[in-house]
C-alpha positions in Angstrom: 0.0 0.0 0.0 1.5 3.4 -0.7 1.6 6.1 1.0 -0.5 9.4 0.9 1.4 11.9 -1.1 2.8 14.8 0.6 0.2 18.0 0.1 3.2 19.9 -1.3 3.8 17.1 -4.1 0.4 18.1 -5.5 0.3 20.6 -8.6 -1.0 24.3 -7.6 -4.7 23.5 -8.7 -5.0 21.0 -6.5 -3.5 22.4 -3.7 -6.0 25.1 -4.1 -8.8 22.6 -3.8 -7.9 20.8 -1.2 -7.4 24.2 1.2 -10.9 25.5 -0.2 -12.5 21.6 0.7 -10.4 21.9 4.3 -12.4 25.2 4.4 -15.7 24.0 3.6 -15.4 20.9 5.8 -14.7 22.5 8.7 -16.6 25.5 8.6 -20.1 24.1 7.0 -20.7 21.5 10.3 -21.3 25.0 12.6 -23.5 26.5 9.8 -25.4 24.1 9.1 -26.7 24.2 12.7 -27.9 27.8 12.6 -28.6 28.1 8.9 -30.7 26.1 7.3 -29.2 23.8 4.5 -31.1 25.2 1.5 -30.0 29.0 2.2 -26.5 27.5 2.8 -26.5 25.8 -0.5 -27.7 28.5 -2.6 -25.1 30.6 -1.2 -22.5 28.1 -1.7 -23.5 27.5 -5.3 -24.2 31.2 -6.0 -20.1 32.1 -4.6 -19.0 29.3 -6.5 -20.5 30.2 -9.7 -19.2 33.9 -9.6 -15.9 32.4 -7.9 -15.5 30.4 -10.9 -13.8 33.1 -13.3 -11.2 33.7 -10.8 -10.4 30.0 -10.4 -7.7 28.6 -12.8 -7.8 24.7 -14.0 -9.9 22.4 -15.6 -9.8 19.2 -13.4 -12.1 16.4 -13.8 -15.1 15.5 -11.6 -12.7 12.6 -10.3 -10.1 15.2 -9.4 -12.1 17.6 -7.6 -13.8 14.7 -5.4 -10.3 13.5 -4.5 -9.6 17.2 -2.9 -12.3 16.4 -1.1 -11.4 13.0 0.3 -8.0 14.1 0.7 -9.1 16.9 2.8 -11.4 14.9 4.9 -8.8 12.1 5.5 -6.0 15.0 6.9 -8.8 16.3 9.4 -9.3 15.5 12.9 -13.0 14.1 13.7 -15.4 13.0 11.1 -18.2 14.5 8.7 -21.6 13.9 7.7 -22.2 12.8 4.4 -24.0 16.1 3.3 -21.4 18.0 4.6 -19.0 15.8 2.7 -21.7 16.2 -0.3 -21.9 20.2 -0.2 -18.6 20.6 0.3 -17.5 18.5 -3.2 -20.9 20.0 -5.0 -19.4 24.0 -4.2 -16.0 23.4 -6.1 -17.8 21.0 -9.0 -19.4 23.9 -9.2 -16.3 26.3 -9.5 -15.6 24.3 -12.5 -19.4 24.1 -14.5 -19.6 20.9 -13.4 -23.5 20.4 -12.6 -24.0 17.6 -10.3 -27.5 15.8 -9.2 -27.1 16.2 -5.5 -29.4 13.3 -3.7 -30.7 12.6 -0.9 -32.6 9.5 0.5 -34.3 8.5 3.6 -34.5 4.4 4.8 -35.7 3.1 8.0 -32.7 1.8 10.5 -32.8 -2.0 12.3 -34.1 0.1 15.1 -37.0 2.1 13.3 -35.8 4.9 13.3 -35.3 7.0 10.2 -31.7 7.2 8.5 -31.2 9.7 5.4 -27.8 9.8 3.3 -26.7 12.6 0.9 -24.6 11.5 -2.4 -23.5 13.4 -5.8 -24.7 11.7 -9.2 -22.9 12.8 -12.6 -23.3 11.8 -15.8 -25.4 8.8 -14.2 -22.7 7.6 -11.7 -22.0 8.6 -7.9 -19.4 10.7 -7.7 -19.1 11.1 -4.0 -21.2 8.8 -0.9 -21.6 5.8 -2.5 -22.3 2.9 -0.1 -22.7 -0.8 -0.1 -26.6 -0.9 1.2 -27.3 2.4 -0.8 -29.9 0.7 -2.9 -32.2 0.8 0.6 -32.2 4.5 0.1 -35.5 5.9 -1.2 -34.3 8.8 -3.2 -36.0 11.7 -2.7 -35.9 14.3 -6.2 -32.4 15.4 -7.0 -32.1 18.6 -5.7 -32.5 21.2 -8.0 -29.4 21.9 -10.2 -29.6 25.6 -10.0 -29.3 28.2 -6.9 -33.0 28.3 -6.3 -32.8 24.8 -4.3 
C-alpha cells in the first residue's frame, strides 16, 4: 500500500482545492446548525459560480472529489455525508460541473429513520456511494440551480 502523497507534491490547482475543501469541511458543520441547508447551499452554489472566473484549472469531476477525500482524511473528527456532499458540489461547481445532489431517507434495524446525501454525474456517484445504498428511497435530486 503506498503512501499518501505529501500536500506539497500536488500541482497548484489542487492544492487550491484541497485548502478550499479543508475550508468548507470544517466550517459548514457549525453553519449548518444555525442556517438552514437550502440558504446555505444557494449561497454556496451562487459564490461558487461567480468564484468560478477567478479560479484557474480544468480538473475532472474525479479530481475535484479526490480534494475532497483528501481533505477529509488530513482532518481530525469526522463529517456527515452532506457535509461531505456540499462541500464537493461547491468546487464542481467552480468548474461548471453540474451535479445531481441526492438525498434518501430508509428506515434503520431500530426504526428509526436514516437519510444519506450522495453526488450523481453523468449517471454515476461521484461522492457517498455505499454498499446498502440501494435501501435509500431517493428523494428528487435537488435542484441543479441556486434556487434549491
Amino acid at each position: 500500500m503506498g503512501r499518501t502523497p505529501s500536500f506539497l507534491s500536488y500541482s497548484v490547482g489542487d492544492q487550491v482545492r484541497v485548502l478550499a475543501a479543508v475550508a468548507l469541511l470544517l466550517s459548514l458543520p457549525p453553519v449548518l446548525v444555525v442556517i438552514r441547508f437550502e440558504r446555505v447551499r444557494r449561497f454556496l452554489l451562487r459564490a461558487s459560480d461567480v468564484a468560478a472566473v477567478a479560479i484557474p484549472g480544468d480538473p475532472t469531476p474525479a479530481r475535484i472529489v479526490s480534494a475532497t477525500e483528501a481533505a477529509d482524511r488530513q482532518l481530525p473528527g469526522s463529517r456527515t455525508c452532506l457535509v461531505r456532499s456540499l462541500t464537493t458540489e461547491t468546487l464542481l461547481r467552480l468548474y461548471a460541473f453540474t451535479p445531481d445532489h441526492r438525498i434518501g431517507v430508509t428506515k434503520g434495524s431500530d426504526g428509526a429513520v436514516k437519510a444519506h446525501s450522495w453526488l450523481e454525474f453523468d449517471g454515476e456517484i461521484l461522492i457517498g456511494d455505499l454498499e446498502d445504498l440501494s435501501q435509500y428511497e431517493p428523494l428528487p435530486p435537488l435542484n441543479r440551480g441556486t434556487n434549491s
